[in-house]
Structure formats: structure tokens, C-alpha cells
C-alpha positions in Angstrom: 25.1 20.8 53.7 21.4 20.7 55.2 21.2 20.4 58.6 19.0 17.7 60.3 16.5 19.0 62.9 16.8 17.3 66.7 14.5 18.6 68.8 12.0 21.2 70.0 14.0 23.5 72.1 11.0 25.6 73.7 8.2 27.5 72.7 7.6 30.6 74.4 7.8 33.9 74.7 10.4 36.2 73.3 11.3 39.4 71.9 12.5 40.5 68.1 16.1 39.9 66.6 18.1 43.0 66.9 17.9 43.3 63.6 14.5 43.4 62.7 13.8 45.2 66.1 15.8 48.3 64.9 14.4 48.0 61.1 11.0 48.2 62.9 11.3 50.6 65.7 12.5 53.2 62.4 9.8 52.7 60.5 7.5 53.5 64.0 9.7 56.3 64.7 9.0 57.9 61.4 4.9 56.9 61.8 5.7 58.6 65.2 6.8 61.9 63.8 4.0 62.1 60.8 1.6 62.1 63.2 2.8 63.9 65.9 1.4 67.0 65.0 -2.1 65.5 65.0 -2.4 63.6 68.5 -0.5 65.4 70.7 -2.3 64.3 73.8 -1.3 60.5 73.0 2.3 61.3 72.3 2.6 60.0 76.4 1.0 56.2 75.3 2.8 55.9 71.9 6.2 56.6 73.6 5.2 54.1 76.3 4.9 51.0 74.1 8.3 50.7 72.4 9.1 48.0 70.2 11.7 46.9 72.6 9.6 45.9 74.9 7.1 43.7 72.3 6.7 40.0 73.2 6.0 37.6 70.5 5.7 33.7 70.9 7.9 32.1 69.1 9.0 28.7 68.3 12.9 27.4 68.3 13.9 24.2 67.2 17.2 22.8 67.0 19.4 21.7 64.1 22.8 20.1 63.9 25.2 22.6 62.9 26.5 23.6 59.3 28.3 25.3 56.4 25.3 27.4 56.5 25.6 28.5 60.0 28.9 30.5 59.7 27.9 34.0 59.8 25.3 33.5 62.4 28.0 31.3 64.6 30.8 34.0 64.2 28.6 36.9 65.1 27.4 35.1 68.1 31.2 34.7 69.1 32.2 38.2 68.3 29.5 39.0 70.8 31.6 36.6 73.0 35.2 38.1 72.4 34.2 41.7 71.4 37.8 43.1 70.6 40.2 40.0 71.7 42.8 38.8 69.9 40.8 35.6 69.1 40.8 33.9 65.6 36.5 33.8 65.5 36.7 32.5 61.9 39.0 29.6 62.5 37.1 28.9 65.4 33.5 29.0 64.0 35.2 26.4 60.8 36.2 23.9 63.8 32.8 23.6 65.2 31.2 23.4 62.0 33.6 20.5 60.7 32.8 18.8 64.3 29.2 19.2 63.6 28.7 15.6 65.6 28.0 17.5 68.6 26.9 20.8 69.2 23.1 22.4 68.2 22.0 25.7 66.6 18.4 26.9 67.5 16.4 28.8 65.1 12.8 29.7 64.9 10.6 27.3 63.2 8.3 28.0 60.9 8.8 30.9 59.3 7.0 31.6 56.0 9.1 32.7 52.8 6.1 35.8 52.7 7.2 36.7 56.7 7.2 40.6 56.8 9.5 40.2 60.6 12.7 40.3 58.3 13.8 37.0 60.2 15.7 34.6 57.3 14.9 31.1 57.8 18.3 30.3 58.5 18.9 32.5 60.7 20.4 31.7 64.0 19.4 32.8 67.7 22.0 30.9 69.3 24.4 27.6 69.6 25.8 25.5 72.0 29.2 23.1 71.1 32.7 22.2 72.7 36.1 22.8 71.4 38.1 20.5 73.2 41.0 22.9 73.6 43.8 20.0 74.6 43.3 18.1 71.2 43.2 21.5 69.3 46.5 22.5 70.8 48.7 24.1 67.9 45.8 25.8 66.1 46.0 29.4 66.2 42.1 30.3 67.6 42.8 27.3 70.5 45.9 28.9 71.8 44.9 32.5 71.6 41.9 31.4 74.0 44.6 29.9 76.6 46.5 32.8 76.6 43.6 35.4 76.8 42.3 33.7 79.8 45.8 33.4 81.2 46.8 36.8 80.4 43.3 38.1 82.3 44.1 36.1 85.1 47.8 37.2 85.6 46.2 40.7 85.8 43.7 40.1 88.3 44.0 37.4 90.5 46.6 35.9 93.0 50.0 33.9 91.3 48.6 31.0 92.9 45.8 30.8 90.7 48.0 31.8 87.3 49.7 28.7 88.4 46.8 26.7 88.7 45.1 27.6 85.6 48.5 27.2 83.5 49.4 23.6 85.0 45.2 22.6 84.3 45.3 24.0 80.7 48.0 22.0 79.9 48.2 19.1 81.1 47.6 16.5 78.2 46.5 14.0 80.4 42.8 15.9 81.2 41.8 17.5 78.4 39.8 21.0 79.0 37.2 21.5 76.8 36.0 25.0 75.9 32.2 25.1 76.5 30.4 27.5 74.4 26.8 28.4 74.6 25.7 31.7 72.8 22.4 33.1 72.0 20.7 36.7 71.3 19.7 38.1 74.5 16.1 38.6 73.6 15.9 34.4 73.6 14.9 32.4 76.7 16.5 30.9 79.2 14.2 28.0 78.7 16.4 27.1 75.4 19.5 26.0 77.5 18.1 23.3 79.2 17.5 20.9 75.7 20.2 22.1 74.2 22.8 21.0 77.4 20.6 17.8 77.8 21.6 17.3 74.3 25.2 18.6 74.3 25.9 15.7 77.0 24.5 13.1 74.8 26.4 13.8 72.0 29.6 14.4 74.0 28.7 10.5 76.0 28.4 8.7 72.2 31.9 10.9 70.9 33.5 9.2 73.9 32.2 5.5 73.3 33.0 5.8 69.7 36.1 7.6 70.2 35.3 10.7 68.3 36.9 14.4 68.9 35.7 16.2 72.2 34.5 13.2 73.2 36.7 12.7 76.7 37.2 15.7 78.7 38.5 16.4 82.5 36.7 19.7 83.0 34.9 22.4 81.2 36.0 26.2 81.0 33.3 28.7 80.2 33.6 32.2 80.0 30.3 33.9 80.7 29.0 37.3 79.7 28.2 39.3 83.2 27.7 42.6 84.8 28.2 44.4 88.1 26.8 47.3 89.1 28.4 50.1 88.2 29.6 53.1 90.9 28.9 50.4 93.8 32.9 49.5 94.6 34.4 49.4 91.1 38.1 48.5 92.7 39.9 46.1 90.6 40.1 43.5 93.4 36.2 43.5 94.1 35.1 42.4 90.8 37.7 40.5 90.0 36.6 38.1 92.0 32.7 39.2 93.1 30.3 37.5 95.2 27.4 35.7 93.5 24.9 37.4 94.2 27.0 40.7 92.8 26.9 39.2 89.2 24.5 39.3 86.6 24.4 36.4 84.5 23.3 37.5 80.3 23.1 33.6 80.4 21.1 32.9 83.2 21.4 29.3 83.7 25.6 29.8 83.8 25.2 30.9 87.4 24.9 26.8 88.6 28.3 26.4 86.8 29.4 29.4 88.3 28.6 27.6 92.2 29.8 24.4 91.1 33.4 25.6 89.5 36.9 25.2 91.4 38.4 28.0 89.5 36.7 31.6 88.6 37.3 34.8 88.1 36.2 38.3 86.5 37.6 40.7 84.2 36.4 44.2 82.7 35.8 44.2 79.2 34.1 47.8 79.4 36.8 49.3 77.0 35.7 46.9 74.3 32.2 46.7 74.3 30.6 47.1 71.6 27.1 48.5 71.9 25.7 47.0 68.8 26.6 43.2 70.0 26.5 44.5 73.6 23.3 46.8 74.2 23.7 49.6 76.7 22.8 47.0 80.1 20.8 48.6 83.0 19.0 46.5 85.8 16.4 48.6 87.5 17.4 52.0 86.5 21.2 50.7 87.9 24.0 51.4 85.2 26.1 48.1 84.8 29.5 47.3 84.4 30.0 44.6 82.0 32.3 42.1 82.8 33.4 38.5 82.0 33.8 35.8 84.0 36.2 32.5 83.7 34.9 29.1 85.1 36.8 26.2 85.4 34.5 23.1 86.3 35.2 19.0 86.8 33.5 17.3 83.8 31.8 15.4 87.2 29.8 17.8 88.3 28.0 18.1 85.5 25.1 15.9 86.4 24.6 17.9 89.2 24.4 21.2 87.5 22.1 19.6 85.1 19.9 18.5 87.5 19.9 22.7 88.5 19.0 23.4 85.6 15.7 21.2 85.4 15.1 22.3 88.4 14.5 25.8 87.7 14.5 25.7 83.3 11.8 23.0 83.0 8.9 24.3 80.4 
């Protein structure tokens, strides 16, 4: 199934894919080493101007999603989940068979003689909604509930437990899981189509009475970090102060200030360096962490009008 292109999602700066950063940075490392021997003196420049650090502009547009997108969508959510007992593959087959909402991006424009190693149909992110009250029963729906209740018996008050349980349950206001993945070398500047979109597609489900179309709030769970060694207590970043957390999502920190329910957990025994990267902020080692938001559907205008704000090309 081909999909349809929507929009123009931004154009600007960005750096490789992970893969074709590390194909690239071998290849310099062994140009590196041949001539090492010759220009000593410039060793100091050459190891100055990593790949890593290239900028390239490049182009995303945004397609509906399909068959095609499967691998792409499931590594994003691995990146999501690392090592949780979450059914990823069942998962990425729901939002591909509700592809009347949700968006891939992609980079536009890429010639079949490209030597960047970037496929045409590969993906640098998504954005969808699985809304988790009308998939009750299927395996990857559940397993989500009880990771985030499971996370939240460890490290927050009962109180909350209770909360969270009675909310992600009760039939009469749907929660739907909101999911917004991309490669961390892509733009913020990407989010702000793709939600503006997102909420289109979510009003016309509702008037036409299609799944995900009427939810009561929205649960994210956001990829962020602490720093490391500051107060590493169970209790302090369970529940950190804002302006503690790093956001790998930038724009998630409005639904972070606009949620009624939110809390951290650890995930630094599953991380996974190759979906994860080894994350530092100003020579600061960080903890990585992730972070449960539970947000009223109406409040959603008012993050989006945050997000113009500040994500506006």
C-alpha cells in the first residue's frame, strides 16, 4: 500500500541517520589512520570535525502511514520501550491498520544514485494514537497499562496508583496512548505539523465515528534525563522538578506543565546504547529516565498554542 503525502513537515537543518552516520564516520576513521602518518600536525583539526557533529539541510515531508512503514515504526518504539515487556509488533500492526490518523515523516527527495545510504522509505519519525480504552483485551494495550501501573506502584504515593488505575479504566473516558517518535538527530520543528495534523485527523474520526476518534485525556510517556550524581534518590527523580528534566522530545515539556498526573522512572538498566546514545549535556553525565503524563484531551488547544509559540518555522 503506497502512502499519500500531506504535508511539508519542515525544512531545516539536521544531522545524519545513525546509520549512515556510523557507516560514514568508519570509512573517515580508516582515511584517518592512512594518513596519519603523513600530517601529523593536523591530526588536532581532523579530530575536531567529527561526523557527529555535521549539519546537513534536509527536507521531511509527511505521509500517511503504511504496510511499508513497519520496521521503521517498531524500531522507533523499541527506542520507546527498550527492554519492557511490551508487544512492539502488535502494536506497530494497530497503527498501521488505523492509518486514518497518525503521519510518518521522511526526507524528501532523495535520488535512487544518493551515496548518504538513506532508503527512500526510510523513516525519521511518527506521530499516532492508540486509543487504549477501545483496544482493551489486546495483548500490546494491556501490557502498556500495566507497565505504567507497575512503574507507578514503585515510585510514587498509593494515592496516585489509585488514581491512575480508576482513570485507565474507566470505559466511560477513553485514554488514548499518544505516541510521537523520531531519531534524535531530527528537529523539533517537525512536531509542530505533525500535532497540528494529529488533531485534525483525530476531530474528523470523532464526527465520523471512526476508532481513536473520542478520547478524555492523553497519556504520553516521554524519553528524559536527569543529571546524573546531582541527588540520584529514588524519591527526587521520581517525581523531578521541570526545570531538572531533559526533554529528547523537546516540545513534550508543554504537556509536561499542562498534565494532572506525572511521574518518572529509571530505565538506566535497560538502555540500550545503540537506540539510546551515551547522553551528556555540557560535559554532565545523564541519567536517563522516563516520564508518565496524564493530560485532559481539553487542554490540548492550549499546549498547541505553546507549541506555535516557540516551534513556528
Amino acid at each position: 500500500m503506497a502512502s499519500r503525502p500531506k504535508r511539508r513537515a519542515v525544512a531545516g537543518g539536521a544531522s545524519r541517520p545513525p546509520e549512515a552516520q556510523d557507516a560514514r564516520q568508519e570509512a573517515e576513521e580508516e582515511d584517518e589512520v592512512e594518513d596519519e602518518d603523513e600530517e601529523d600536525s593536523g591530526e588536532e583539526e581532523e579530530e575536531g570535525d567529527e561526523v557527529v557533529d555535521e549539519e546537513v539541510n534536509v527536507e521531511f515531508e509527511a505521509y500517511s502511514i503504511s504496510d511499508n512503514d513497519y520496521d521503521g515504526i517498531k524500531k522507533l518504539l523499541q527506542q520507546l520501550f527498550l527492554k519492557s515487556p511490551v508487544n512492539t509488533a502488535e502494536l506497530t500492526d494497530l497503527l498501521i491498520q488505523q492509518n486514518h490518523i497518525g503521519s510518518v515523516i521522511k526526507q524528501t527527495d532523495v535520488s535512487e544514485d544518493s551515496d548518504d545510504g538513506v532508503d527512500e522509505d526510510e523513516i525519521f519519525g511518527f506521530i499516532s494514537l492508540l486509543n487504549l480504552t477501545e483496544r482493551k483485551g489486546t495483548q500490546c494495550a494491556e501490557q502498556i497499562k500495566e507497565l505504567i501501573l507497575s512503574f507507578c506502584e514503585k515510585n510514587c504515593e498509593k494515592s496516585m496508583v489509585e488514581q491512575l488505575d480508576e482513570l485507565l479504566n474507566d470505559t466511560s473516558k477513553p485514554v488514548g496512548f499518544l505516541l510521537s517518535e523520531r531519531f534524535i538527530n531530527v528537529p523539533a520543528q517537525v512536531a509542530l505539523p505533525m500535532h497540528q495534523q494529529l488533531q485534525k485527523e483525530l476531530a474528523e474520526a470523532h464526527k465520523t465515528n471512526k476508532p481513536c476518534g473520542k478520547c478524555y485525556f492523553y497519556l504520553l510517556i516521554s524519553k528524559t534525563f536527569v543529571e546524573a550524581g546531582k541527588n540520584n534518590s529514588k524519591k527526587r527523580w521520581s517525581n523531578p522538578k521541570k526545570d531538572e528534566l531533559m526533554f529528547a522530545n523537546a516540545e513534550e515539556e508543554f504537556f509536561y506543565e499542562k498534565a494532572i498526573l506525572r511521574f518518572s522512572y529509571s530505565v538506566q538498566e535497560q538502555s540500550d546504547t545503540c537506540l539510546g546514545g551515551r547522553w551528556s549535556f555540557d560535559d554532565a553525565p545523564m541519567k536517563p529516565l522516563r516520564t508518565v503524563m496524564l493530560i485532559p484531551c481539553d487542554r490540548m488547544s492550549e499546549i498547541m498554542d505553546k507549541l506555535k509559540e516557540h516551534l513556528s518555522v
